[in-house]
N, C-alpha and C positions, 0 to 999 in steps of 0.2 A: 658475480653479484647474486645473491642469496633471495629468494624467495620470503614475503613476511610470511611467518609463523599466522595460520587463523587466529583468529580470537572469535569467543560466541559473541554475539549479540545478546544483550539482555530483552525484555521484553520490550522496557521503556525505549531502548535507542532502538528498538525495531520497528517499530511504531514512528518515534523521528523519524528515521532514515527514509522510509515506507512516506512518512506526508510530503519531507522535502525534495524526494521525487518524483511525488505527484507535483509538484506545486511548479518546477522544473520544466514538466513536461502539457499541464493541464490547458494552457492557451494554445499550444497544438493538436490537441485530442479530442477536446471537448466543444461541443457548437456555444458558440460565444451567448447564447442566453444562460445555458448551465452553466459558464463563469460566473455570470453575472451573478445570478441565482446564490450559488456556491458562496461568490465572495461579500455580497449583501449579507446572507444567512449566517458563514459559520460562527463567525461571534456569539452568539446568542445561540444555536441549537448544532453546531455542526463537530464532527468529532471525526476519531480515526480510531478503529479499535481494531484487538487479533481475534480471530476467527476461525472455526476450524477450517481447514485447507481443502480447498474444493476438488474434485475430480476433472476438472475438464483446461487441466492445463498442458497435459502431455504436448499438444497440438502448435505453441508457442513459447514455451519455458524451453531455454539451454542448459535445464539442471532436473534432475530429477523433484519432483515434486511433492512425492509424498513420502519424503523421511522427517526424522525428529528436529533436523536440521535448517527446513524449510519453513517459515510462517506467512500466512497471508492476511492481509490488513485491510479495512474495508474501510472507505474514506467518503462521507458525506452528510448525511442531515439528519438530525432526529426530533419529533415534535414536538419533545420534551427533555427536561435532565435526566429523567429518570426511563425514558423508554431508548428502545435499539434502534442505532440509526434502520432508516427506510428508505432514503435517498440515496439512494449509492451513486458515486460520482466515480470510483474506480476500485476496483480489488488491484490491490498491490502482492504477487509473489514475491520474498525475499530470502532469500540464503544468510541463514542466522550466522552462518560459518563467514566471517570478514575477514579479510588480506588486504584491505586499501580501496578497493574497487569492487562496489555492489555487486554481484550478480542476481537480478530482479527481471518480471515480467508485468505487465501492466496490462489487464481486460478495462478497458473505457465503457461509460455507459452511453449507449448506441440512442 
């Protein structure tokens, strides 16, 4: 049996993939008022946007970090439509590169 062929991620399904694993993993991660918070909020101010890719992944990523390949997403609350979130609820690493099965790293906010 054959290996799938990658496919890139676009931006937009990188961005999905990146929330629906937060979203997967967030009632384990996060102290249950930052749910709460998160899930009261996001309707109204909260987002997931790409970002440039931070340095301090080495330490938990099982994939190199800082190639073309990799994008990181930054998932939480902004005070407006028009401003960058400030709330960060989680940076999502993701491997643009897909074969079926994400390869991703998740920093929670502490």
């Amino acid at each position: 049996m054959s290996t799938p062929r990658p496919r890139r991620l676009s931006e937009q399904e990188t961005i999905e993939m990146a929330y629906d694993l937060f979203l997967e993993q967030a009632m384990d991660n996060l102290d249950p008022a930052d749910v709460l918070l998160f899930n009261l909020q996001f309707e109204d101010c909260g987002g997931a946007e790409l970002v440039p890719t931070g340095n301090d992944w080495s330490e938990i990523a099982s994939f190199p970090a800082q190639t073309p390949d990799c994008a990181e997403v930054v998932i939480g609350l902004a005070p407006d439509d028009d401003a960058d979130i400030d709330q960060i609820f989680a940076r999502v690493l993701l491997s643009r590169q897909f074969t079926g099965t994400p390869e991703f790293a998740i920093r929670w906010r502490k």
